[in-house]
C-alpha positions as CSV (number, residue, x, y, z in Angstrom):
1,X,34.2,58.1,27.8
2,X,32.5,57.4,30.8
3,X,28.8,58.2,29.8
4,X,29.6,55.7,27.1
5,X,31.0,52.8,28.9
6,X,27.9,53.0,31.8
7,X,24.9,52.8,29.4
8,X,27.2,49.6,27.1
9,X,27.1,47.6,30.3
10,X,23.4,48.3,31.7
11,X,22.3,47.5,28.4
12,X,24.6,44.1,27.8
13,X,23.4,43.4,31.2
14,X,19.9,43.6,30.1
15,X,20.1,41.9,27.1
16,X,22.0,39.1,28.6
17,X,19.3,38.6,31.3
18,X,16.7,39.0,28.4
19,X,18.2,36.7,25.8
20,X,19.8,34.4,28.4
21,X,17.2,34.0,31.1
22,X,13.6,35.3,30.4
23,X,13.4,34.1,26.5
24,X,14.4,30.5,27.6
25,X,12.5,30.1,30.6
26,X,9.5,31.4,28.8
27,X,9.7,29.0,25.8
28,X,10.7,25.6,28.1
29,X,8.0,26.3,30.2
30,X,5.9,27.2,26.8
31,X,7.1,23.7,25.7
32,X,6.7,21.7,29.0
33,X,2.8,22.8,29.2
34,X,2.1,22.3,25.3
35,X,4.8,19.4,24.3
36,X,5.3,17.9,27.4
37,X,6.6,14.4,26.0
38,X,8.4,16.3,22.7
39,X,10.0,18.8,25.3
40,X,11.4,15.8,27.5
41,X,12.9,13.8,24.7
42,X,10.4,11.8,23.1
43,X,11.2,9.0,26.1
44,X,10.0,5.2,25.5
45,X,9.0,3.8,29.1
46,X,8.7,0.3,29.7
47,X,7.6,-0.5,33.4
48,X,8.2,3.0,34.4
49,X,11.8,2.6,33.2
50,X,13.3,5.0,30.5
51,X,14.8,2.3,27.5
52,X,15.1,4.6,24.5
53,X,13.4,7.7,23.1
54,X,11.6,7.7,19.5
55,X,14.0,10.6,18.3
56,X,17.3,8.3,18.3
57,X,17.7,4.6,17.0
58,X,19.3,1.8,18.7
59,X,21.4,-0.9,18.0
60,X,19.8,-4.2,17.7
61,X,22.0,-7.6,17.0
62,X,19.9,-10.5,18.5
63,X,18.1,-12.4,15.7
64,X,14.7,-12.2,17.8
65,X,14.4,-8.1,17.1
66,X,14.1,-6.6,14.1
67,X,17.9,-4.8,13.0
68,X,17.8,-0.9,12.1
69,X,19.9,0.4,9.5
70,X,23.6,0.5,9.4
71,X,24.7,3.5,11.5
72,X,28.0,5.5,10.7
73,X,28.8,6.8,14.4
74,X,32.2,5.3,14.8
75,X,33.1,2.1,16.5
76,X,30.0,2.1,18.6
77,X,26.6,2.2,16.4
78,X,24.0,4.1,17.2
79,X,26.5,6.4,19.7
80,X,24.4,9.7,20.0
81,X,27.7,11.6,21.0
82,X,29.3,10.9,17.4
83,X,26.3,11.7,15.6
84,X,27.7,11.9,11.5
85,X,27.4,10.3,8.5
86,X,29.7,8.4,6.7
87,X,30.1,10.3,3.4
88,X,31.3,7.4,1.4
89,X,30.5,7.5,-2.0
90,X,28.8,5.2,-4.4
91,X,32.3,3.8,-5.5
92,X,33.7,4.1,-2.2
93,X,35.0,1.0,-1.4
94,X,34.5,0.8,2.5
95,X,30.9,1.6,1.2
96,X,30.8,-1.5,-1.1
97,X,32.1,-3.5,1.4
98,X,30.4,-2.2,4.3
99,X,27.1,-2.9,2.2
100,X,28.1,-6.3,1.1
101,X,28.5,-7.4,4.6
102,X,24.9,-6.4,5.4
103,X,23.8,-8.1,2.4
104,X,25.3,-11.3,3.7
105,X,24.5,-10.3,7.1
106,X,20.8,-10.1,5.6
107,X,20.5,-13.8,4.4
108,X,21.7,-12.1,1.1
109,X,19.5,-11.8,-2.2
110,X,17.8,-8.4,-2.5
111,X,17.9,-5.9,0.3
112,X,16.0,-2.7,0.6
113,X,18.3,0.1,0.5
114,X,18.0,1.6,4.2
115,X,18.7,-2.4,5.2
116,X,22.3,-1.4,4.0
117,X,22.8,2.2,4.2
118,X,23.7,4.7,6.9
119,X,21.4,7.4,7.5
120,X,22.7,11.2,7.5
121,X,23.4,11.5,10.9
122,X,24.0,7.7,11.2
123,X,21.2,8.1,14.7
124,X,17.7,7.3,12.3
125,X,15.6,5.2,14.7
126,X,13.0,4.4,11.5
127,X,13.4,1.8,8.8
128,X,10.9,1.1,5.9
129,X,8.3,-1.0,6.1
130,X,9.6,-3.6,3.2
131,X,13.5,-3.8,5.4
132,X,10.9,-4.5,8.2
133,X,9.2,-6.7,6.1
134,X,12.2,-8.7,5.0
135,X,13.4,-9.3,8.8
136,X,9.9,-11.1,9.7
137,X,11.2,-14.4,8.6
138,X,14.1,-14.2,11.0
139,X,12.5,-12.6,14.2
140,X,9.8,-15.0,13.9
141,X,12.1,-18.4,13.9
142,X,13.7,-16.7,16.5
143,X,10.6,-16.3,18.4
144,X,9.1,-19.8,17.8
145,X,6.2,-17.7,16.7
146,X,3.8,-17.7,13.6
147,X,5.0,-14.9,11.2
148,X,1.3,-13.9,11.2
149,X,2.1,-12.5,14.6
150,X,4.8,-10.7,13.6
151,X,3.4,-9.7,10.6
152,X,0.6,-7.9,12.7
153,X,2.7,-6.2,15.1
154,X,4.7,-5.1,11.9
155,X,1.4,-3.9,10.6
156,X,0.6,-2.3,14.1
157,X,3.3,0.0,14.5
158,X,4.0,0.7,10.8
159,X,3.4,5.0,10.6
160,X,2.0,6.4,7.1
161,X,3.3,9.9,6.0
162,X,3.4,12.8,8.3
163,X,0.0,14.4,7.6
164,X,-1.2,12.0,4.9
165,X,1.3,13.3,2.4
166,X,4.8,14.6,3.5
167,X,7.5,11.3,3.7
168,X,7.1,8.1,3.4
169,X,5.8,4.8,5.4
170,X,8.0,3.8,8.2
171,X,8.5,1.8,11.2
172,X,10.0,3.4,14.3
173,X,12.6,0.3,15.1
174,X,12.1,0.5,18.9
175,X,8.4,0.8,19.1
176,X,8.3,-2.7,16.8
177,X,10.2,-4.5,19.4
178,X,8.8,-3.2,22.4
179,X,5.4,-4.1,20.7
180,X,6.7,-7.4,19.1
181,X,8.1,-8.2,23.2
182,X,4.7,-7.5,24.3
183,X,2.6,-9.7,21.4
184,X,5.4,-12.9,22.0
185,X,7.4,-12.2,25.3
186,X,8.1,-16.0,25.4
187,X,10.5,-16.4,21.8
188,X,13.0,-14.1,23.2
């Protein structure tokens, strides 16, 4: 039984140290030299300070920044440790009502659909470019800015499809206002 046992724990020894050490070394430091900014967490700096990353949205109230999309991450939007969707459906009431309120929220009329709607893991930092577009209004009365201005750090930051062709348009919500606080620091 002996000559068994021996040989089981050299080799779960190895293996751990293979599978547990070496491989994950080997592909950080693989991903630090290739991907150094992907392989730290996509980080937004602003004045050497860390304020976000451009994997993860935030939550933005104040009417001079443009407003993601409704997250579903419990009592706290945009909480990365709660990461979920809400999995209401279409006749859900909480969903109807939920929606409603960001209609009116909104300025009301017609919304785009990701102005009212909760992303799958409820963390999407992106929002089309016509929710964006329906928010300029707002941001730039709240600025005491020209909407062109706003209209052309909209236009700015707005990101086509991955490649050309896979996706759609979209506007990484963080960039815009770190870009929009930049064109018109003073309206804040």
């Amino acid at each position: 039984m002996l000559d068994q046992i021996r040989p089981a724990i050299v080799l779960t020894v190895l293996l751990s140290a293979v599978t547990g050490l070496a491989y994950p070394l080997a592909i950080t430091g693989a991903a630090q030299a290739a991907f150094p900014g992907q392989a730290n967490g996509s980080r937004i700096e602003r004045d050497g300070v860390t304020i976000g990353s451009d994997l993860i949205g935030q939550n933005f109230a104040q009417p001079g920044y443009f407003w993601p999309r409704p997250s579903a991450t419990g009592p706290d939007p945009y909480n990365a440790a709660a990461s979920s969707g809400s999995n209401y459906g279409p006749t859900d009431a909480r969903l109807i009502e939920r929606a409603s309120a960001s209609v009116e929220a909104l300025g009301g009329g017609v919304v785009p659909a990701d102005g009212v709607t909760t992303s799958a893991s409820g963390l999407d930092p992106h929002i089309s470019p016509q929710y964006a577009a329906s928010q300029v209004a707002r941001v730039a009365t709240a600025r005491a800015v020209d909407p062109s201005v706003v209209e052309g750090v909209l236009a700015s930051v707005t990101e086509g499809p991955a490649l050309g062709i896979f996706g759609e348009p979209r506007v990484n919500v963080l960039r815009l206002n770190v870009a929009l606080d930049e064109a018109a620091p003073n309206g804040n």
